[in-house]
C-alpha positions as CSV (number, residue, x, y, z in Angstrom):
1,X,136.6,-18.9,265.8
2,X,134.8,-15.8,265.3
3,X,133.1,-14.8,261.9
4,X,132.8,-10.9,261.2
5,X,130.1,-10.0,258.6
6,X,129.9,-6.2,257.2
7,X,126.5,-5.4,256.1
8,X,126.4,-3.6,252.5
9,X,129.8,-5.6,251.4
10,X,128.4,-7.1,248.3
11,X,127.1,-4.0,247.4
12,X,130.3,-2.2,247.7
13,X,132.0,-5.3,245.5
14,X,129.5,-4.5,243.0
15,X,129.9,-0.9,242.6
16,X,133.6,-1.3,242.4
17,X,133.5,-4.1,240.0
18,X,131.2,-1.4,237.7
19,X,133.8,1.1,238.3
20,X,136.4,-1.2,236.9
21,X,134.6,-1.7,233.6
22,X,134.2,2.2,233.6
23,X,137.0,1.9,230.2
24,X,135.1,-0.4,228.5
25,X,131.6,0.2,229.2
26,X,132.6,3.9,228.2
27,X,134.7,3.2,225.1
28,X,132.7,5.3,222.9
29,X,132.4,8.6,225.3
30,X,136.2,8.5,225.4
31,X,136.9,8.2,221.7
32,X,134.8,11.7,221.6
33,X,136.4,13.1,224.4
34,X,139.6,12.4,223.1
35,X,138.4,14.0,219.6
36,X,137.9,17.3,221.5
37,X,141.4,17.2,222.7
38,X,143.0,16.1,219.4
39,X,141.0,19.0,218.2
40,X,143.1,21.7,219.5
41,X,146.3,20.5,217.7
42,X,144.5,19.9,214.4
43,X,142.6,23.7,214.8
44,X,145.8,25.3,215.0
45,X,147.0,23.7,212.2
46,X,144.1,25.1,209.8
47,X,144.5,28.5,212.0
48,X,148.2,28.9,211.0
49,X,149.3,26.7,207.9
50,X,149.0,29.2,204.8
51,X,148.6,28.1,201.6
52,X,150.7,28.4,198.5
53,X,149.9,30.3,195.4
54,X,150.2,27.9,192.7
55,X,149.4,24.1,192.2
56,X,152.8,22.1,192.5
57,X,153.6,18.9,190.9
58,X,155.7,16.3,193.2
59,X,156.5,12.9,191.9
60,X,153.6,12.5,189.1
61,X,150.6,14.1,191.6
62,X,149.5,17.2,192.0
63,X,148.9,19.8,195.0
64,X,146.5,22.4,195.2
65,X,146.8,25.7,197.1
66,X,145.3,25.0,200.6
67,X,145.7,21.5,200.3
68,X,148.1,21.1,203.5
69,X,145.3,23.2,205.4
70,X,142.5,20.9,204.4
71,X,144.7,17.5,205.5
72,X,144.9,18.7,209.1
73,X,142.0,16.8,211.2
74,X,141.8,14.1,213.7
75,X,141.4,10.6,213.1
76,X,141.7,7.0,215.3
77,X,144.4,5.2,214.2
78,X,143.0,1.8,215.5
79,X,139.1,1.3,215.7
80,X,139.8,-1.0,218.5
81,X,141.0,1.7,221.0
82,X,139.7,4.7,222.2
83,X,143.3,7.0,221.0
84,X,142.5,9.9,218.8
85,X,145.7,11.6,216.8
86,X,145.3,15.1,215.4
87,X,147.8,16.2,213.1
88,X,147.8,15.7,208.6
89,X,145.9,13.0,207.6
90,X,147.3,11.3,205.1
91,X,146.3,7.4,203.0
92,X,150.1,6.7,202.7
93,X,150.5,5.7,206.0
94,X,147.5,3.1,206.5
95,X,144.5,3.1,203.7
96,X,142.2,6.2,204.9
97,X,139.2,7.7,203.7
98,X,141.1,10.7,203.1
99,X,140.0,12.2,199.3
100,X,142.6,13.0,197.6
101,X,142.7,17.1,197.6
102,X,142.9,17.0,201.4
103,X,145.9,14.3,202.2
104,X,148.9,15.9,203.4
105,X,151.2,13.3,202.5
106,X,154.1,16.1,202.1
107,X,153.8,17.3,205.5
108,X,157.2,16.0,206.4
109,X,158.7,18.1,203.9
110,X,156.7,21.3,204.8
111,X,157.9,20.8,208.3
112,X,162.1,20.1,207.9
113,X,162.3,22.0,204.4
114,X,163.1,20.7,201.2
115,X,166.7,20.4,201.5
116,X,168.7,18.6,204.3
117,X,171.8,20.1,205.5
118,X,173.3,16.9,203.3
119,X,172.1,18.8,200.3
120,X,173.6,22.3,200.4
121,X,171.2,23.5,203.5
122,X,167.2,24.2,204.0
123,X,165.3,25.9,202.2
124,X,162.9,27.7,204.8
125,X,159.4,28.6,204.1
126,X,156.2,30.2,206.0
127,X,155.2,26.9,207.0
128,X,158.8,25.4,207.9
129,X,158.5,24.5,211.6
130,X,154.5,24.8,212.1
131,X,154.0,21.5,213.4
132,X,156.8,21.5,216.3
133,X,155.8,25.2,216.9
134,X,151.8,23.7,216.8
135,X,152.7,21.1,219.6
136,X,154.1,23.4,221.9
137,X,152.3,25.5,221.9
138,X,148.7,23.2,222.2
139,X,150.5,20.5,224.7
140,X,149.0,22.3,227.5
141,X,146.0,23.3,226.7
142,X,145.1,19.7,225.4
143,X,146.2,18.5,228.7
144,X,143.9,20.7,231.1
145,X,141.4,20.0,228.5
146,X,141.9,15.8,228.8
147,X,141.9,16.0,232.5
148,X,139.0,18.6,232.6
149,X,136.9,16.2,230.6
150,X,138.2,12.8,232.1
151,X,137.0,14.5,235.7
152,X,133.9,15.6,234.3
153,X,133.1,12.0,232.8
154,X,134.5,10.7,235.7
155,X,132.0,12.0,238.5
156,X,129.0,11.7,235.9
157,X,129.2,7.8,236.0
158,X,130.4,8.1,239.6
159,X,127.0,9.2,240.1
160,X,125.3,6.4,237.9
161,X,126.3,3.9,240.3
């Protein structure tokens, strides 16, 4: 029986065994890269949602000219992940610390119009559509932009080990 012994093995186990807790040792480096990305969705948003004239009032609350605008951001839907959403923020959903003049709990409506085809037909706005039209047109750019940064990341703690 012959016993073969490579020299530098446990060093190699080592470095891949680092590069396997890469997600977790860099949890908080992808939660900001994925902020960036989630960025471009919610900076067209603020870009190209205009704001109404006059304060509305919708079931018993208010909503202020620009209001819509304000709500778009980016936010982590569970702390316990690294995933970043970009879009309204809104406290109807989950409890947020979104303040009350910025929460774009109305978004739906802005987006399908007022009426459903159930109801006598839409009623179309400036806004109607933004938010399908805002996806499109930012789903490739966010891509390059996640890969871009995951390579970058990437070959920076490629060269930590």
């Amino acid at each position: 029986m012959t016993a073969i012994t490579i020299k530098g093995l446990p060093e190699l186990n080592s470095k891949l065994d680092k590069l396997l807790r890469w997600k977790f040792e860099a949890k908080d480096k992808f939660i900001k890269l994925n902020t960036r990305v989630a960025d471009v969705y919610a900076n067209y948003l603020k870009a190209n949602v205009k704001d109404y004239d006059k304060t509305i009032g919708f079931r018993g609350k208010k909503i202020t000219p620009g209001q819509l605008r304000r709500s778009s951001g980016t936010w982590q839907p569970s702390k316990q992940f690294s995933n970043v959403l970009g879009g309204p923020r809104t406290n109807n959903i989950k409890p947020r610390k979104t303040r009350w003049r910025n929460d774009g709990f109305f978004a739906h409506i802005v987006e399908k119009g007022d009426f459903g085809p159930r109801f006598g037909g839409k009623h179309r706005t400036q806004n109607t559509g933004v938010f399908s039209r805002g996806l499109r047109s930012t789903k490739n750019r966010s891509e390059k932009l996640q890969v871009m940064l995951l390579r970058k990341e990437f070959s920076r703690y490629i060269k930590m080990l």
